[in-house]
C-alpha positions in Angstrom: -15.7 0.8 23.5 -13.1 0.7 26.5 -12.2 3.8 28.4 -8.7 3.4 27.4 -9.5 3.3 23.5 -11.8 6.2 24.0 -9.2 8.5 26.1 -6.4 7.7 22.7 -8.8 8.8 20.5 -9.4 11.9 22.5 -5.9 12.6 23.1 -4.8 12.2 19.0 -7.4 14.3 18.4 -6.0 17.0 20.4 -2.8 16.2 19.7 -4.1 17.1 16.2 -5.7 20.1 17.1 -2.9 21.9 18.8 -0.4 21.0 16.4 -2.1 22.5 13.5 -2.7 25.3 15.9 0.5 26.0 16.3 1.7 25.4 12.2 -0.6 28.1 11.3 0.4 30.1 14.0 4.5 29.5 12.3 3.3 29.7 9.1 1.3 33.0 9.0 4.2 34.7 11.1 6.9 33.4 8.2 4.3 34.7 6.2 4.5 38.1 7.2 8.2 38.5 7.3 9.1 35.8 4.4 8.0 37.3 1.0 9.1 34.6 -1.1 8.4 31.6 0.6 5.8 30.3 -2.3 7.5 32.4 -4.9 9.8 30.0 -6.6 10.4 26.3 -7.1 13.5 25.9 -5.0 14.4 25.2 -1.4 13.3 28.3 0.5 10.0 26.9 0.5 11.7 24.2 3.5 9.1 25.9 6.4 6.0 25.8 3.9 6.7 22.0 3.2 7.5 21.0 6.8 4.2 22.7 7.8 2.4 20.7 4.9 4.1 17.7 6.1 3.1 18.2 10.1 -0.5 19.2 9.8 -0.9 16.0 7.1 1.1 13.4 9.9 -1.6 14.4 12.3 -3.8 14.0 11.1 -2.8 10.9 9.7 -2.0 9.8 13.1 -5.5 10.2 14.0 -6.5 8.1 11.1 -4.3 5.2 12.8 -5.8 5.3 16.3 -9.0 5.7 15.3 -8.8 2.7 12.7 -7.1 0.8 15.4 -9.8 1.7 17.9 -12.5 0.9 15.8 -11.1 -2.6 14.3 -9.4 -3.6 18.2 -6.2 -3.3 16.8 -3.6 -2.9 19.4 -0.9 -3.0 16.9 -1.7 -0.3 15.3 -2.2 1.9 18.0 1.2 1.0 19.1 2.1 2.1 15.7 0.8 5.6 16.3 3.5 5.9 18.8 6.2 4.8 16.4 4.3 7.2 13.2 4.7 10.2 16.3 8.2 9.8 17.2 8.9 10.0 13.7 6.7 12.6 12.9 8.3 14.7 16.4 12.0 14.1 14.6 10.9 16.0 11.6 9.8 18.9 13.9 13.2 18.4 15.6 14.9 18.8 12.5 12.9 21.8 11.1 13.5 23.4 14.7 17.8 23.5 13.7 17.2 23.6 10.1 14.8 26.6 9.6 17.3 29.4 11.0 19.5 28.7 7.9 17.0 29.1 5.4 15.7 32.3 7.0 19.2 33.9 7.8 19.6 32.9 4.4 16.3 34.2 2.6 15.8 37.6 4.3 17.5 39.7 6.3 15.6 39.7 9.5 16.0 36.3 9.7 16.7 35.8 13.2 14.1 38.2 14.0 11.6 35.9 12.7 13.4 32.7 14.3 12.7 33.9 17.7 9.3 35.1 17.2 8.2 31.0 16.1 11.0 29.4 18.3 8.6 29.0 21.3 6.2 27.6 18.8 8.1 25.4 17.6 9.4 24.0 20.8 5.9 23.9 22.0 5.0 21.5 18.6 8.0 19.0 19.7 7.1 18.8 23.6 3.1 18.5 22.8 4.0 15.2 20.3 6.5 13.7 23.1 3.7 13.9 25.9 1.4 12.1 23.9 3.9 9.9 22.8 4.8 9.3 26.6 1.1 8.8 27.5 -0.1 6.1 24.7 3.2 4.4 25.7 1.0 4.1 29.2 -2.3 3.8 27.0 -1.1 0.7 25.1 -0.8 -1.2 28.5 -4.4 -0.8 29.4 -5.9 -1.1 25.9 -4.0 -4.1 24.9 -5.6 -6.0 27.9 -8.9 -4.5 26.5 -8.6 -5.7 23.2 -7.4 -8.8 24.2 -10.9 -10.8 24.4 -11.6 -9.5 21.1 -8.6 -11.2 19.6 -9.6 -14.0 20.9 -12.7 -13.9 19.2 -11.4 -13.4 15.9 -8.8 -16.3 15.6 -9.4 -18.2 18.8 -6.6 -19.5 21.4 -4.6 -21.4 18.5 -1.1 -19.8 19.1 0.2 -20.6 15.8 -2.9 -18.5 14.2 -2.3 -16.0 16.3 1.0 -15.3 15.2 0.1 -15.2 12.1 -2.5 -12.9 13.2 0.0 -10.7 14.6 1.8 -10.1 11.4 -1.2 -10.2 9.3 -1.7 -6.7 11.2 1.7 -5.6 11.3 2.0 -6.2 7.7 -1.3 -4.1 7.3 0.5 -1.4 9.4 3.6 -1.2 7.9 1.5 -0.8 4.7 -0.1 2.4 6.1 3.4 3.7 7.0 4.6 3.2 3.6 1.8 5.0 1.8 2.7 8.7 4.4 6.1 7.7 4.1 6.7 7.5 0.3 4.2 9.9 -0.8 6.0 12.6 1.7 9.5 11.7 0.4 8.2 12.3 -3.1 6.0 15.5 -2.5 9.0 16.9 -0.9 11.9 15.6 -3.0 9.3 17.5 -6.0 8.7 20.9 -4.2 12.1 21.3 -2.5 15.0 19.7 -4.9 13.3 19.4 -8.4 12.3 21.9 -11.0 9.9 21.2 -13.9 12.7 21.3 -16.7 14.6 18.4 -14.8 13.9 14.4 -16.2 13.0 13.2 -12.9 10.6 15.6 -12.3 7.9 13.4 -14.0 9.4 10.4 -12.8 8.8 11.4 -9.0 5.3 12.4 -9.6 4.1 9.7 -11.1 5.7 7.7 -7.9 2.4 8.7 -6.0 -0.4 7.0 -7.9 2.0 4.3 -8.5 2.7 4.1 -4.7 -1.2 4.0 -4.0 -1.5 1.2 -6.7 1.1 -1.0 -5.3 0.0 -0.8 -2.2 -3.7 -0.8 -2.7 -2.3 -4.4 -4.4 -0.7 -5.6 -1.2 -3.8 -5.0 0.7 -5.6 -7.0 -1.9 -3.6 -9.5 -2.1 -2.5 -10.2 1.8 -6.3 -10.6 2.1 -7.0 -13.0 -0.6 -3.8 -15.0 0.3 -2.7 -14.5 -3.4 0.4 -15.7 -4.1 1.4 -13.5 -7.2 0.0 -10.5 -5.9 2.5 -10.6 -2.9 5.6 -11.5 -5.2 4.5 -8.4 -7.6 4.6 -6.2 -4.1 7.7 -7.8 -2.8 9.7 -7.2 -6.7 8.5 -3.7 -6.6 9.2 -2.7 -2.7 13.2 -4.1 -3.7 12.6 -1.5 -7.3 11.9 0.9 -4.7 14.6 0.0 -2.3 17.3 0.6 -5.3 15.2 3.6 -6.0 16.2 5.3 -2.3 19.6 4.0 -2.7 20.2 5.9 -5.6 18.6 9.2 -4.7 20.4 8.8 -1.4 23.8 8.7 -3.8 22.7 11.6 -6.1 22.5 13.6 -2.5 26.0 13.2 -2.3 27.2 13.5 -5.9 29.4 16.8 -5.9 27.8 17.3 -9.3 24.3 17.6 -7.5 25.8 19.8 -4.4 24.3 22.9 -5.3 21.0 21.4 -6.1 20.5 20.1 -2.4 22.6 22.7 -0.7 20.1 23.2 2.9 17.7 20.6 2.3 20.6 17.2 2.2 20.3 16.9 6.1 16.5 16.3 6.3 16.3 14.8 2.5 19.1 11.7 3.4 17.0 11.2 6.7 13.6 11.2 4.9 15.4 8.5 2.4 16.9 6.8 5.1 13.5 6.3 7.3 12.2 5.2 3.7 14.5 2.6 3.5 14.1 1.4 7.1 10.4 1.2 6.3 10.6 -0.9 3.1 13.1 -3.2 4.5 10.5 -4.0 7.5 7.7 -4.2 4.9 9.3 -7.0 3.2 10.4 -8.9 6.0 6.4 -9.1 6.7 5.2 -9.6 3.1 7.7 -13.0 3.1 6.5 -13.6 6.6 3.0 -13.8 5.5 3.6 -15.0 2.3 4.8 -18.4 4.3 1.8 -18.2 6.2 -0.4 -18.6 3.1 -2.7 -21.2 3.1 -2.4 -22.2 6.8 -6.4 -21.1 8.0 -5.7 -17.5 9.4 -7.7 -16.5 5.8 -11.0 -18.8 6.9 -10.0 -17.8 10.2 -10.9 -14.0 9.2 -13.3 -14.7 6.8 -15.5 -16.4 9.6 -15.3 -13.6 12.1 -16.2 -11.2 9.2 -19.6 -13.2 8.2 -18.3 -13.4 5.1 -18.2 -18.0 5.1 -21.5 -19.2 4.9 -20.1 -22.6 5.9 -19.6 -21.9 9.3 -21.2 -25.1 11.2 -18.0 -27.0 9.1 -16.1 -25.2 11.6 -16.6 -27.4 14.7 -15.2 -24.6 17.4 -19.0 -25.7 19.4 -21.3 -28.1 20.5 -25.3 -28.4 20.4 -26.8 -29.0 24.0 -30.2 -30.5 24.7 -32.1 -27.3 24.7 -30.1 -26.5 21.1 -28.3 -23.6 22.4 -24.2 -23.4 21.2 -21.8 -24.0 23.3 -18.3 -23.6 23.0 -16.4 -27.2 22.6 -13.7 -27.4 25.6 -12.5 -30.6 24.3 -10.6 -29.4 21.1 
């Protein structure tokens, strides 16, 4: 493994590490001061869910550089730095967001704001240094992982880019499933009670997120055709889906039910919508891409095609050794 992979996996790690570190540290002091933080279903649990929601993105993040390590992806580690500025504008917003709900929960409420402010700030500069450093990262590792590429689909520029957004399409993928299943947890625990009819509804949008995309990843892999038109019909269901919640946030009808939570809940939705417009620009990229070699192409650097001598990419010398074939 090259040095550069090994020093991104170090530093998500402890990215990780100090992170939680310092969400416990908020948490247990709101804790102490907040009585009622997990004591009803409404929106003064906004710090417990934005410390659920930062532990769980990195460590996620993690999961992405370590995946992209391991398989020589490039594109997903630059992804990590995408998933981390993300992930830093959530801390962003909880840093302006969380004074209201305390002033407006208990009394002492800017007591308590000061005593995590530093930690808080402390979470948002730790994310932007490692953001700022794998920006740096990428450079080396890309030219590190760049033989390896080559392995897998060879110096045909036309399977290359469809290489490319083979993996781009896998990444975006992986953002969806964080993305979607944070926008529902949240929408559940900070908006929702259990009386209301779309409280079932946005539960059973996680399994049915993990199906539809567990069905992507099949189907960008096989190259099947109906699998990726089944994904693409219901990434635009859930495109309308954001749209309308999005509108509910602004119905006056619906004001009191959002009240403190509409600023980060219309950003979630909007990052949704962002994300599942780039996924289906890639799902009809690669649909078009179908059936063009970058499957065999795979399939051969995997050991999974037991006809591999069809694939001329060599020559036989006199001593029978392989060589590669310069002429093609």
């Amino acid at each position: 493994m090259p040095l550069a992979a090994k020093l991104c996996c170090w530093l998500a790690g402890l990215q990780a590490m100090t992170v939680i570190g310092l969400e416990v540290s908020i948490l247990v002091i709101v804790l102490k001061y907040v009585e009622n933080v997990f004591s009803s279903w409404s929106s003064d649990k906004g710090v417990a869910i934005y410390f659920m929601l930062l532990v769980i993105a990195s460590l996620y993040g993690v999961f992405l550089v370590v995946g992209g390590v391991l398989n020589g992806d490039t594109i997903q580690i630059i992804g990590f730095c995408v998933f981390n500025l993300f992930t830093m504008s959530l801390a962003i917003f909880r840093y302006f967001q969380v004074r209201t709900w305390l002033n407006d929960e208990v009394v002492i409420g800017d007591l308590v704001y000061n005593m995590i402010q530093r930690e808080m700030l402390a979470s948002i500069v730790v994310m932007a240094g490692i953001t700022a450093v794998f920006g740096v990262m990428t450079y080396f590792v890309f030219h590190s992982f760049g033989w390896e590429i080559y392995k897998r689909v060879g110096a045909d520029m036309k399977i290359r880019r469809m290489y490319i957004n083979y993996r781009l399409l896998v990444l975006l993928l992986k953002m969806d499933f964080f993305v979607f299943v944070g926008f529902a947890v949240s929408y559940i625990i900070l908006i929702l009670k259990s009386s209301d009819p779309e409280f079932g509804i946005t539960i059973a949008l996680v399994p049915l997120t993990l199906m539809v995309l567990s069905l992507a990843f099949w189907g960008l892999r096989r190259e099947s055709v109906w699998a990726m038109w089944t994904v693409v019909v219901l990434l635009c269901a859930s495109s309308a889906y954001f749209v309308f919640k999005c509108a509910r946030m602004y119905d006056p009808k619906q004001e009191a039910k959002y009240a403190t939570q509409k600023p980060m809940m219309t950003y979630y939705t909007v990052v949704s919508l962002v994300v599942v417009a780039g996924t289906l620009h890639q799902c009809a990229t690669c649909l078009a891409n179908f059936g063009y070699g970058l499957k065999d192409r795979i399939e051969i650097t995997r050991g999974k095609r037991s006809d591999m001598e069809q694939i001329q990419d060599y020559y036989v010398n006199a001593a029978g050794d392989r060589r590669m074939n310069l002429d093609g």
